[in-house]
KOLRO-36569 format. One line per field, with one value per residue (C-alpha): residue number from 1; x, y, z. Coordinates in Angstrom, 3 decimals. Example, Ala and Ser with C-alpha at 12.3 -4.5 7.8 and 13.67 -1.06 7.14 Angstrom:
<nodes>
resi: (1,2)
c1: (12.300,13.670)
c2: (-4.500,-1.060)
c3: (7.800,7.140)
</nodes>
This chain:
<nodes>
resi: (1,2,3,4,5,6,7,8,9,10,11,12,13,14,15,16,17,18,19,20,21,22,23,24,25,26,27,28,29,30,31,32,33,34,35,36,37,38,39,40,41,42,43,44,45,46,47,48,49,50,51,52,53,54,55,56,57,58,59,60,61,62,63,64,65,66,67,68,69,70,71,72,73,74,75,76,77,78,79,80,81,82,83,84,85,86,87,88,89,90,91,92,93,94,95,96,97,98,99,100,101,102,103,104,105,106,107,108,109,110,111,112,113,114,115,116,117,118,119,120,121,122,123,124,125,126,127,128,129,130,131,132,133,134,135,136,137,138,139,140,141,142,143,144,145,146,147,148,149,150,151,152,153,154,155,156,157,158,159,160,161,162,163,164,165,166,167,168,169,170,171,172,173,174,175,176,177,178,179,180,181,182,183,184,185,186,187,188,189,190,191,192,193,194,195,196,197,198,199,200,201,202,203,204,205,206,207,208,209,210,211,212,213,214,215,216,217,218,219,220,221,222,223,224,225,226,227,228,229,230,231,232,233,234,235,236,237,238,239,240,241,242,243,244,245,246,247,248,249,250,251,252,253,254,255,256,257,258,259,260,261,262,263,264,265,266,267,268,269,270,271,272,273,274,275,276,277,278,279,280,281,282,283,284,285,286,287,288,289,290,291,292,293,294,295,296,297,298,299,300,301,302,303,304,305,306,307,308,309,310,311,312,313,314,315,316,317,318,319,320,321,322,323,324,325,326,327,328,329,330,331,332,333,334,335,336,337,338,339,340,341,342,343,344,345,346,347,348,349,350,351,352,353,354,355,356,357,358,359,360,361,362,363,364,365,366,367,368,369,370,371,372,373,374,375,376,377,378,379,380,381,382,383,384,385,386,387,388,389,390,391,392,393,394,395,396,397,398,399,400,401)
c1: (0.000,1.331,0.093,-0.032,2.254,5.169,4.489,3.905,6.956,9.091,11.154,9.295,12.176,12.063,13.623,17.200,17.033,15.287,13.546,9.853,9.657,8.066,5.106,2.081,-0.801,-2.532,-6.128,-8.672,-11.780,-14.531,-16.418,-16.538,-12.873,-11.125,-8.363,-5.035,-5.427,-2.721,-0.311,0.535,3.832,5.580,5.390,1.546,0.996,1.491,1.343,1.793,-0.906,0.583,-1.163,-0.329,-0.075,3.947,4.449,7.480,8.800,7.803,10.716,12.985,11.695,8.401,9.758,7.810,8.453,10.049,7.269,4.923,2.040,-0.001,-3.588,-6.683,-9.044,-12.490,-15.659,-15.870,-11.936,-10.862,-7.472,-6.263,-4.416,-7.093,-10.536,-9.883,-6.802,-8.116,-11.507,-14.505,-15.951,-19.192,-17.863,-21.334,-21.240,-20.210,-23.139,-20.845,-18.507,-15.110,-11.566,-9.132,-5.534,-3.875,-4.909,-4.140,-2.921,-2.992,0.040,-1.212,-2.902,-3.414,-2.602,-6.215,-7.400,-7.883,-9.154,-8.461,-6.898,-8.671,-6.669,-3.400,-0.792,-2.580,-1.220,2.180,2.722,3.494,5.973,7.705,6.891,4.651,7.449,9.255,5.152,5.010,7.516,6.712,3.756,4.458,6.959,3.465,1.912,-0.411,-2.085,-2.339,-3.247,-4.417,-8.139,-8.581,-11.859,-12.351,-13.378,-16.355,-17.395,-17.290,-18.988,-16.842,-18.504,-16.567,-17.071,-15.125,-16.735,-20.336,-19.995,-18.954,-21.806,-22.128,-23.238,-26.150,-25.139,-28.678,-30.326,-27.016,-26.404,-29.732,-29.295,-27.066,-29.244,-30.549,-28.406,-25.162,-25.328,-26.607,-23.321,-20.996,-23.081,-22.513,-19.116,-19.548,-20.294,-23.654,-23.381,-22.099,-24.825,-27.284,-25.785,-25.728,-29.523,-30.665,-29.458,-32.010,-35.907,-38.031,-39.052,-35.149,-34.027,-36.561,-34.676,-31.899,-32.714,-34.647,-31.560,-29.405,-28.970,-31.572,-29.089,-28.243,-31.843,-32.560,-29.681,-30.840,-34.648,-33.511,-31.880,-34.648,-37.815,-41.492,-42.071,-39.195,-39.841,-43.373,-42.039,-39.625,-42.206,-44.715,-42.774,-41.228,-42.398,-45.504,-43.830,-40.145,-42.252,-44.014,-40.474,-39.197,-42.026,-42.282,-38.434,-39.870,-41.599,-45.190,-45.712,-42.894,-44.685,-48.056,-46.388,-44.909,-48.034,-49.686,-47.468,-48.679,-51.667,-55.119,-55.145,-51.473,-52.064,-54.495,-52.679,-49.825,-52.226,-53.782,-50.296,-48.990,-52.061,-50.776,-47.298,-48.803,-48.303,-45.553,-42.940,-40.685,-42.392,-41.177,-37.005,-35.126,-31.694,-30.538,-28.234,-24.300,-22.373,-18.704,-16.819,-15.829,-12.479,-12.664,-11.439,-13.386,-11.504,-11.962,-16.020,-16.457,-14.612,-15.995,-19.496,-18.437,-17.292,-20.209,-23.106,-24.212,-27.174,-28.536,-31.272,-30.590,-28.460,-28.929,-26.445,-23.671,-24.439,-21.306,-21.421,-18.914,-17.091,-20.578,-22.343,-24.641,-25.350,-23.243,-23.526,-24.858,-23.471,-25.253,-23.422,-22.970,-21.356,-18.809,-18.093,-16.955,-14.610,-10.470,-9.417,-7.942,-10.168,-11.545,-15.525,-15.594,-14.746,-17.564,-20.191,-23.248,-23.295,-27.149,-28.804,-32.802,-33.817,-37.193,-37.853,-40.190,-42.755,-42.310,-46.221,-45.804,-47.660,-44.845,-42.242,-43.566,-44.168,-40.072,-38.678,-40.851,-39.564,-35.697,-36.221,-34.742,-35.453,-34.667,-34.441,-32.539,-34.105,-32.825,-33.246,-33.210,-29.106,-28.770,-27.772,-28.879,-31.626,-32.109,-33.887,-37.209,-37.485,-40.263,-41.657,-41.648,-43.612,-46.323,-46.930,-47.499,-49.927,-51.670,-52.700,-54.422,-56.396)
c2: (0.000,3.645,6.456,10.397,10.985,9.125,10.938,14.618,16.811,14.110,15.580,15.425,15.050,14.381,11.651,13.714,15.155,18.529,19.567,20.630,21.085,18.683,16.661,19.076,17.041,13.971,14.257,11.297,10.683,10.671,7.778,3.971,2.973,6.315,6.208,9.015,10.986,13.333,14.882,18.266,20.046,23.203,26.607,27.290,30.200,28.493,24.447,22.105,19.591,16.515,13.510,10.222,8.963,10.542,8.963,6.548,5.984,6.357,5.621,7.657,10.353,10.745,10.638,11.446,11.946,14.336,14.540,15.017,18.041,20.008,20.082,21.122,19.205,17.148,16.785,14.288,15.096,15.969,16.778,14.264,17.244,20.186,18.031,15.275,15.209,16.804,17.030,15.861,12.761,10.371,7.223,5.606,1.899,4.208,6.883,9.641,12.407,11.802,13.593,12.305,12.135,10.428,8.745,5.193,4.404,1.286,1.195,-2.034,-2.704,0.630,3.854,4.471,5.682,2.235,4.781,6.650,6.412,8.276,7.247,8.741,6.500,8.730,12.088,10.536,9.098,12.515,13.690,10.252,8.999,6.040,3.374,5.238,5.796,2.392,1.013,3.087,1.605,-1.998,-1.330,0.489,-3.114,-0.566,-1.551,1.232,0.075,2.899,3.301,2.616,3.188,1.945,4.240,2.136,2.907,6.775,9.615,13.442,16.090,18.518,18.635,20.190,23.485,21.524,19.253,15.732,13.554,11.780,8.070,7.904,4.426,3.364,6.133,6.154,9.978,10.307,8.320,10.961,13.107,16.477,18.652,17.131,16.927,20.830,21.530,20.661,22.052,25.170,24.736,24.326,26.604,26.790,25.316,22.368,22.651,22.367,19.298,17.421,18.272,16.995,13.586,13.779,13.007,15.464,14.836,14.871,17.669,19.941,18.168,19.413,22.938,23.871,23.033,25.599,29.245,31.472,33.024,29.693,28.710,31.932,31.473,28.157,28.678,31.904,28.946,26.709,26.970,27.260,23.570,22.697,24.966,23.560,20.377,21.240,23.682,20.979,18.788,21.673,22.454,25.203,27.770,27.304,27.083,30.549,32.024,31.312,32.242,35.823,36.347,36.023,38.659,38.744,37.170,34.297,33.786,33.290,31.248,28.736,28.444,27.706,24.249,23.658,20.960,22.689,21.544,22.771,26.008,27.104,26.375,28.361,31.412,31.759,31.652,33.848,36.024,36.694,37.796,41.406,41.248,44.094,42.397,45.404,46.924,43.945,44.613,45.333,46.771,44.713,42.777,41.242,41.469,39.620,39.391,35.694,36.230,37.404,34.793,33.425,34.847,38.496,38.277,37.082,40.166,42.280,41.313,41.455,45.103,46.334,44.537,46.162,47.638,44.393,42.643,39.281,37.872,34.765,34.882,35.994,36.917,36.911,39.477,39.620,42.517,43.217,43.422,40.289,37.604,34.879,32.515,32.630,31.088,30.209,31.785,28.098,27.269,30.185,29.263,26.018,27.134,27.520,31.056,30.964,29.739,31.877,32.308,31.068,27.548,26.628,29.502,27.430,28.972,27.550,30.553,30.619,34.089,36.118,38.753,41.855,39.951,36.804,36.511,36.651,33.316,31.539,33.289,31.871,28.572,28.943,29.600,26.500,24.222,25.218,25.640,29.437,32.326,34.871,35.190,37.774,39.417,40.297,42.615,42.488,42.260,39.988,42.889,42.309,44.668,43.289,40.776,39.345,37.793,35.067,37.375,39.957,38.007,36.365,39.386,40.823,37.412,37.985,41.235,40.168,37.351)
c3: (0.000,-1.074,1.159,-0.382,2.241,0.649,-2.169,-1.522,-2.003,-3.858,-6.674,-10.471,-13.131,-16.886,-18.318,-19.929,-16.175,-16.285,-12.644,-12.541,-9.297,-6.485,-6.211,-5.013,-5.700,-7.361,-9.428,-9.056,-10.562,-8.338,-8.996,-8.512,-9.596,-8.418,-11.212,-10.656,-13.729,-13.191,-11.133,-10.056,-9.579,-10.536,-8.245,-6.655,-8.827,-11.736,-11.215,-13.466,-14.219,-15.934,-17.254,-16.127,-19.181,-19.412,-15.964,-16.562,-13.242,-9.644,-6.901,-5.522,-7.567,-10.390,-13.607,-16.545,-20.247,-22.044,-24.367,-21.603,-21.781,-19.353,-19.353,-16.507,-14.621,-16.453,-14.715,-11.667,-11.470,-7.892,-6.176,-3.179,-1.461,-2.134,-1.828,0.778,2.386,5.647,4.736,6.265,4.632,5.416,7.272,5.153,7.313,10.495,9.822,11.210,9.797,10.009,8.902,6.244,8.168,4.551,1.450,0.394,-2.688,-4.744,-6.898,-9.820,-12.039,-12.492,-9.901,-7.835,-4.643,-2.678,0.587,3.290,7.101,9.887,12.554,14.668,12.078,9.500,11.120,12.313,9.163,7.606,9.967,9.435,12.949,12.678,12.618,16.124,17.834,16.392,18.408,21.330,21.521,21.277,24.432,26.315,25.250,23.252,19.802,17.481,13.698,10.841,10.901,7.448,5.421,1.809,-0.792,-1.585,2.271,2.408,1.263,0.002,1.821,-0.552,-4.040,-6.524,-8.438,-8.083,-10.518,-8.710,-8.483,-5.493,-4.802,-2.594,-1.281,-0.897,1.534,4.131,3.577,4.908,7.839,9.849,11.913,10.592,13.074,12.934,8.595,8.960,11.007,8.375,5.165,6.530,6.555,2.811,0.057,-1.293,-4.734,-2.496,-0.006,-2.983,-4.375,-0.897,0.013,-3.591,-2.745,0.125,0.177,0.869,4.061,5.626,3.254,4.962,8.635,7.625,6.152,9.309,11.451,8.884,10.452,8.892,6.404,4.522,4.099,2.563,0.106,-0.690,-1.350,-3.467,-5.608,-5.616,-8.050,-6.794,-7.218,-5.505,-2.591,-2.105,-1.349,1.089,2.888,2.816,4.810,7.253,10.601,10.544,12.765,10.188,6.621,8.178,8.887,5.438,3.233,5.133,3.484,0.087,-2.237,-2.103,-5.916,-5.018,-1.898,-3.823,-6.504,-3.804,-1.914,-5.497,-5.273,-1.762,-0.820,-0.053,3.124,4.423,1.782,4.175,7.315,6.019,5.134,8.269,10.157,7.560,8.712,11.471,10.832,10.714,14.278,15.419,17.201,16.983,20.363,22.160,21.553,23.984,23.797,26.515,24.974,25.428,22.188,21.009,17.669,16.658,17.292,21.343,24.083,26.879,28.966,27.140,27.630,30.896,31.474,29.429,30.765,34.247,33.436,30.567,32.321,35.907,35.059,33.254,34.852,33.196,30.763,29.714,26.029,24.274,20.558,18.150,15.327,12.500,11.078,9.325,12.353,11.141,13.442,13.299,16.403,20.285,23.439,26.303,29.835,31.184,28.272,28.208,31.520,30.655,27.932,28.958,29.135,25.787,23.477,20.963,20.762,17.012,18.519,20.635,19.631,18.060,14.249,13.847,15.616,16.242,14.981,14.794,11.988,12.516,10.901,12.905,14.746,18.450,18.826,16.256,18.706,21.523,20.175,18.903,22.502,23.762,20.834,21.396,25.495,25.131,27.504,24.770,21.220,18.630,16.354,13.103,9.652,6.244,6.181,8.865,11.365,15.340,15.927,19.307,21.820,22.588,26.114,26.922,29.992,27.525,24.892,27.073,29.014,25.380,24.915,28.228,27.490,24.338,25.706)
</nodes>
């Protein structure tokens, strides 16, 4: 077995001699038999992509022909360094996500991906240290083997410019749980985020989209058509479908409903109804902010210092550079976290908003379903326009009734 490891930075030669530089990178096709198509070499700003047909020799150094030509990538082509070296695949038999620590080669009949190692030898393997742990270990009466996962048995999170199609292995994809498939697609860019929730039904695609922060699932239903975002809404919670239809223009909003059965069509109109209820009233300015980038340490300080007059705080909100909501952090939580560790590490990116327009009933009911005390609310841009507490909103309720 030949691991990427052995292989990365070796010396690529001609045949009469003539350096090109070293070995940057391999390119696979991703599909059933993942073939090495070519390799890559030659300074980052301008790399050379060589096929393997002019591949003579590979020992001591990669030798290729004198002949030999450059050329680009084909679809369903994908690099081993750039796309999953280090990347988060599927573990498909495991149901879980895990990370790519090297890539396993098989050398005959022909050069291919054979899979991947996920284990510790994976990551010592690079610094040349898995023979000395190795040892080590034996001594400790300690058995350490490479987790090792066939390529037939895993599933590229990552896709190269959108155009890989992925196997669906016979519904595993859809067997990880909504939340923890949600974490990772946003992780991902959107043209990938597209691809992976088409390989879903409908029912777990709309899972998965309501457990995506609020500004991902408007970038995605922007993408989809009408017909296409009647069937996720039809299978979404109420309260969410509600939440996302209020973001649309009034003539896409009709045209979606169109899609919709009677039945839920008219569910969705009277809650939609009632999303002429002001919520704006109920904001209060109350509010602890961080940026991403602050350490634990930093905001307990900070709040220790910026928060006397507060009568409760319950969260930490994390705006970017933008001032757009980009995670919360529950106090408990922050004051679990070492001193040092920045808030973009343990914040939770999936954040449970309200819009102006959100009904005060659909609020409530959203504090009840995620057991929160307060919620942010936010504007056209994503920008923090404030708080809505649960005293705040039933008092609100009371009044009414």
């Amino acid at each position: 077995m030949l691991y990427f490891s052995e292989l990365k930075g070796k010396r690529v030669v001609t045949e009469s001699g003539i350096a090109l530089g070293k070995l940057r990178d391999l390119v696979f096709l991703a599909q059933t038999q993942p073939f090495v198509t070519k390799l890559v070499t030659g300074p980052p700003k301008k790399p050379l992509i060589i096929s393997l047909t002019h591949l003579t020799r590979l020992n001591t150094a990669i030798i290729v022909s004198d002949t030999f030509t450059t050329t680009g990538l084909v679809e369903n082509e994908l690099y081993v360094n750039k796309n999953v070296l280090d990347q988060q695949i599927i573990d498909i038999k495991g149901n879980k996500v895990v990370r790519v620590n090297d890539v396993a080669l098989q050398e005959k009949p022909d050069l291919m991906i054979a899979g991947v190692d996920i284990g510790i030898i994976g990551v010592l393997r690079w610094f040349g240290l898995d023979e000395t742990f190795g040892k080590i270990f034996r001594l400790l009466g300690v058995t350490v083997t490479s987790r090792f996962l066939s390529w037939a048995d895993i599933q590229p999170l990552a896709l190269s410019r959108g155009k890989v199609v992925l196997r669906k292995e016979e519904g595993k994809l859809a067997q990880l749980r909504p939340e923890d498939l949600a974490d990772h697609l946003e992780t991902m860019g959107l043209r990938n985020v597209i691809h992976i929730i088409a390989l879903l039904d409908d029912s777990h695609a709309a899972r998965v989209i309501e457990s995506l922060n609020v500004s991902y699932q408007q970038n995605l239903f922007k993408e989809f058509s009408a017909e296409r975002s009647a069937k996720i809404i039809e299978s979404m919670d109420p309260d969410d479908a509600v939440d996302i239809l209020l973001t649309f223009s009034l003539r896409r909003r009709e045209h979606v409903l169109s899609h919709l059965s009677e039945a839920r069509r008219q569910d969705l109109t009277e809650l939609l109804r009632l999303s002429d209820t002001p919520i704006g009233g109920l904001i209060t300015s109350k509010y602890f902010t961080a940026t991403p980038e602050e350490t634990a340490m930093t905001i307990r300080h900070r709040i220790r210092m910026e928060t006397g007059d507060f009568s409760t705080l319950a969260y930490v909100y994390a705006l970017n550079k933008q001032d757009q909501l980009v995670g919360v952090i529950s106090l408990h939580e922050l004051l679990l976290q070492p001193n040092d560790a920045a808030l973009y590490k343990f914040m939770n990116p999936s954040v449970v908003v309200l819009h102006l327009t959100t009904p005060l009933e659909i609020a409530v009911k959203r504090m009840f379903k995620y057991k929160v005390e307060a919620l942010p609310v936010i504007g056209p841009d994503k920008e923090l326009l404030g708080i809505v507490t649960i005293d705040g909103l039933t008092e609100t309720i009371l009044r009414k009734l």
